[in-house]
N, C-alpha and C positions, 0 to 999 in steps of 0.2 A: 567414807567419803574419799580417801586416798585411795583406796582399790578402784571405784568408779572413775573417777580422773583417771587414773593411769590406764584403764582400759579405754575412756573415751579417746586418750590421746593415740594409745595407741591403735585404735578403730580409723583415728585420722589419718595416721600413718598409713597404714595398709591402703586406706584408698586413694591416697595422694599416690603411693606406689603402683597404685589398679592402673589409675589416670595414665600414669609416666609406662607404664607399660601397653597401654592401648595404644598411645602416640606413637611407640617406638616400632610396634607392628598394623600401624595406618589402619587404625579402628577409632571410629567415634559412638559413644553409646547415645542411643535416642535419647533419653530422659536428659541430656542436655539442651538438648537439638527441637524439642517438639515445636515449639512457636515460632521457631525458624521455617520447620522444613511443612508443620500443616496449620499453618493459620486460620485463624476462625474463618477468612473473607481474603480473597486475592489482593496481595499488598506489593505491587509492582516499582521498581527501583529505576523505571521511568518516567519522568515528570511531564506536565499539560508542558506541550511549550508553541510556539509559534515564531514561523522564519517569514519577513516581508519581502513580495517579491520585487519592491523598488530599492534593497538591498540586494537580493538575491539574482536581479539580471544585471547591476552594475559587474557582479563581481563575474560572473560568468564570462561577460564580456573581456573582462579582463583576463579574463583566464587563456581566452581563445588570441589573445594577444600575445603572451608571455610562452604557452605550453602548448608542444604540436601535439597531433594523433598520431600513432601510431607501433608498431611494434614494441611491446611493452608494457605503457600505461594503456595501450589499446583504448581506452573513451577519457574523452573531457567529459567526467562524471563525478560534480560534487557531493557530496553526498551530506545527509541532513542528519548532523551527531545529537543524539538526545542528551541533555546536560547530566540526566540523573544514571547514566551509563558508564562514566569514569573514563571518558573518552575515545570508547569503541563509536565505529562511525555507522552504528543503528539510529532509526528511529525509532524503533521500540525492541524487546527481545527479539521478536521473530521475525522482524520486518526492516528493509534496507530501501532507504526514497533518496534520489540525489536528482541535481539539474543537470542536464546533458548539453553541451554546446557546439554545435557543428558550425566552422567557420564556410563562408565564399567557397566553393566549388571541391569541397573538403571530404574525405574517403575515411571514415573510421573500417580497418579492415575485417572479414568474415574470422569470427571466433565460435565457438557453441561452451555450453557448461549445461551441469545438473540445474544449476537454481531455474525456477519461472520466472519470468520477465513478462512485464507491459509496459508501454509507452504512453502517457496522454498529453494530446497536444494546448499548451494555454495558448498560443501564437504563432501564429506564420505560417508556411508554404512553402516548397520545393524540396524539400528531403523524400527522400524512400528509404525506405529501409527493405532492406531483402534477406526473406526469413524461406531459409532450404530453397534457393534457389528464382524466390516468386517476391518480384519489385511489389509492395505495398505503400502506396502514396501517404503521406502524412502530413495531414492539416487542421489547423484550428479547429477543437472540440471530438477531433477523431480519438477515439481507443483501440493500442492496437497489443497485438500479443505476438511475447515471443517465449513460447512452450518449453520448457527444460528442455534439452542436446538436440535442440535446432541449430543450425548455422544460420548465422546472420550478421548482416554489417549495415552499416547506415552511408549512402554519400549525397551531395549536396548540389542541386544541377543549376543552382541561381547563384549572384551575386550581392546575395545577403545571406547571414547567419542566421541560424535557428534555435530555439532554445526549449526543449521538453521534460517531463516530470517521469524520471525512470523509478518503478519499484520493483522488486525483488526479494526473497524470501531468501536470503542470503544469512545472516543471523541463523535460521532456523535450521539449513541444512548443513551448514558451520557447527551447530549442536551438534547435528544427529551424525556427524561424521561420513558423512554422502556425499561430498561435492569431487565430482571428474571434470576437468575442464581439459578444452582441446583448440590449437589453432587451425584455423580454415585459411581458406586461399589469401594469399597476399593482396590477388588485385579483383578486384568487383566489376562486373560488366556494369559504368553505368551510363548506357547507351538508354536501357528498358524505363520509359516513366509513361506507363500505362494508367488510365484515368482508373481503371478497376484493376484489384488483385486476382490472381487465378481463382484464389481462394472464394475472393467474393463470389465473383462467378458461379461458382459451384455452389457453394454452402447460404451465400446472404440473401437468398428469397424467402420472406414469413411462412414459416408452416409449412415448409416446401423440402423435404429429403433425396439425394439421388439415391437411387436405388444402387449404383453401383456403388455405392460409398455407405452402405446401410453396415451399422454397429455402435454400440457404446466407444465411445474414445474420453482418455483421463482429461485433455485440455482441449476446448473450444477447435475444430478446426478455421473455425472464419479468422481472419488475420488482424482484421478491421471492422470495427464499431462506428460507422459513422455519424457526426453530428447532425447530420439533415433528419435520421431516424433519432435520436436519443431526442432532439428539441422536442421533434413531431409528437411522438409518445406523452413527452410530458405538456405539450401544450392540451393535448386532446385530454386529458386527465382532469384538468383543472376546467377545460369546457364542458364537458360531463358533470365535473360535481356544480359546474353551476345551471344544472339545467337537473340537478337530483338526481344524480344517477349516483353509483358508489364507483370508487376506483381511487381514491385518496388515500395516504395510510393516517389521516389524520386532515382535521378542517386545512384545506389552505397549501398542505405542503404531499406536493406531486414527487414519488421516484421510480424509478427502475433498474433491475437489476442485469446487468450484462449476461449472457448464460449461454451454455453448452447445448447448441443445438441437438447432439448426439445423444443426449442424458437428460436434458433440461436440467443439468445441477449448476454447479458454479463454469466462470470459464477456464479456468487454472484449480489445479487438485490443493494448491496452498493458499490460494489467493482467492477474495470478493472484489467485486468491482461495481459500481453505485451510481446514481447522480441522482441527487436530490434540486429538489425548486419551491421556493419560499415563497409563496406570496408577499407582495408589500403588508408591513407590520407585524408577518405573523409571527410566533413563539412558539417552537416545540415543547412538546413534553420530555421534562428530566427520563433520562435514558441513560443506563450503566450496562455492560455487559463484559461477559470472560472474555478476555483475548483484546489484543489493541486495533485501531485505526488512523487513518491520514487523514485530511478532508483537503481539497484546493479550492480554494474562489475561483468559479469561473467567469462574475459577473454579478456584478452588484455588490453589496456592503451589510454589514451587518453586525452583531454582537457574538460572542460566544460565553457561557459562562460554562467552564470545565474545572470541576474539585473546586477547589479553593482560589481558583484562579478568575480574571476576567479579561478578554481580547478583544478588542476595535480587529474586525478584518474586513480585506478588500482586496479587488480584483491581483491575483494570483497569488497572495498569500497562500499557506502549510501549515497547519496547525495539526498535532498529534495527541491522541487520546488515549491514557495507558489503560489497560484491564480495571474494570470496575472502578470508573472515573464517572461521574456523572456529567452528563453531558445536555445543555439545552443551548439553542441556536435562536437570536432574534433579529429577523431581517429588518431595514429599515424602512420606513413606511412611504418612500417616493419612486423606490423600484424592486424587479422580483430578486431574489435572492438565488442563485445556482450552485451547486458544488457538486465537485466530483469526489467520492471516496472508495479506498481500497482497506481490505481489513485482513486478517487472519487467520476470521471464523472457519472456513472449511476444515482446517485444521484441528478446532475443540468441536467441532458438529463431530466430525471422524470421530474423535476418541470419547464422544459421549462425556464433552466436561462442559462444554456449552451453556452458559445461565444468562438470561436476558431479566432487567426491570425497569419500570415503566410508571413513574410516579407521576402527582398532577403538574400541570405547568405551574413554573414558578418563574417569578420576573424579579429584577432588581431595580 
């Protein structure tokens, strides 16, 4: 019994000593680490949360009061911190959403960087943003993009302020150790506020390729997504399925996905871009998938029930959906339900980790 002790102890010893010497030469062994590092099921360290936008344009407003643009902090861009992130200013690991606010006749100046960028507009009129040179107008329900190490700036040709939904994949190229950023010109011609972009011009007719511009490209060349096409699409959806035709991805709830004319794949190599539309009443199906999402009201009201949690939203509310959160949406039954969302996914479709599920509706 004494020789057994004293060998167990001293068994203890030696590997209290393994330990203290793994430490000392920046080694961790697995067999600590495994439910950390391969969990059964993606277990994300950011939480459902949801930002109201009749908080979220007070403060804006005030922001644009208090803090100029310019050289430096280059955008009045708040950004939307996930709580369960310890105060990094993501909304999810690989994803970066903040409100943008351009005051009265106001110049954010020409910058480019690696990350992707898009803008969606919840309100207003008179901004352009000029992406490599080509003024693209920006207005209520437009989507628009600004591609990794474009140049671009935003300025303001009215006497009212503006306020939009910037995302970016900042987070993600902050991991991978990728990001070059570079400053562009000081001052912006903003003389150019042309009803169409160059781009559209060229790229934004249905099914329509120039031939001079024939090839795969990583990000959408169209600049702008506009709301006249994004309504149209999902109106004609839902009057199709009511005359029996299919085009629904489910009874009641109409969407579409933005895409790469070039490819037909996503419009950005990191980013999804969505808009769904709810009939009055209806209820999706619980839906969990790998990777996170945003969603904005862009009209109407409605429930959200996400993990564990439950949300009243309404017109431009943010609500964030971490990796394998379940997610069901119920619009309310006096008007249709819209939202806009951007997601991740191209990302885990890439590397082949991509899991989507699909269980029945459930209500509460």
């Amino acid at each position: 019994m004494t020789t057994t002790s004293a060998a167990t102890a001293a068994e203890q010893a030696a590997l209290a000593k393994l330990y203290r010497d793994f430490d000392t030469e920046h080694l961790v062994p697995l067999w600590t680490q495994l439910g950390d590092l391969m969990p059964a099921q993606p277990t994300s360290n950011a939480r459902p949360h949801c930002w109201r936008w009749s908080t979220l344009a007070p403060m804006a407003r005030r922001a644009g009061d208090l803090v100029p643009v310019g050289r430096g902090g280059e955008r009045r861009a708040i950004a939307l911190a996930n709580p369960g992130l310890a105060g990094a200013p993501y909304v999810s690991p690989t994803m970066w959403a903040a409100i943008q606010y351009l005051g009265p006749h106001e110049t954010a100046p020409e910058h480019r960087h690696s990350q992707n960028a898009f803008r969606f507009v919840i309100e207003g009129e008179g901004v352009w943003t000029v992406v490599d040179g080509d003024p693209v107008a920006m207005r209520r329900g437009d989507f628009l993009l600004t591609p990794g190490w474009c140049f671009h700036g935003h300025y303001n040709t009215t006497g009212k302020p503006m306020t939009w939904l910037d995302g970016l994949d900042i987070p993600f190229v902050r991991q991978t150790d990728s990001a070059f950023f570079e400053f562009g010109a000081d001052q912006l011609d903003t003389a150019p506020t042309p009803h169409l972009s160059r781009s559209e011009r060229l790229w934004a007719h249905p099914g329509l390729t120039p031939l001079a511009q024939h090839g795969p490209r990583p990000s959408s060349p169209i600049a702008a997504y506009r709301w006249e096409h994004t309504d149209r699409a999902l109106t004609d959806q839902l009057e199709l399925e009511d005359q029996g035709f299919p085009g629904v991805v489910e009874p009641g709830h109409a969407a579409i996905r933005f895409t790469n004319p070039t490819t037909g794949g996503d419009v950005l190599p990191t980013l999804r871009a969505e808009f769904h539309r709810l009939r009055p009443g209806v209820t999706t199906a619980a839906t969990r998938e790998v990777g996170s999402s945003v969603y904005q009201v862009f009209s109407g009201a409605g429930r959200i029930m996400l993990g564990d949690e439950e949300f009243r939203v309404e017109y431009g509310d943010l609500f964030v959906v971490p990796s394998w959160q379940p997610l069901t949406v119920i619009a309310d039954d006096n008007a249709e339900l819209d939202l806009f969302r951007f997601s991740d996914t191209p990302i885990f479709e890439a590397l082949h980790q991509y899991r989507r599920e699909t269980s029945s509706v459930v209500t509460r």
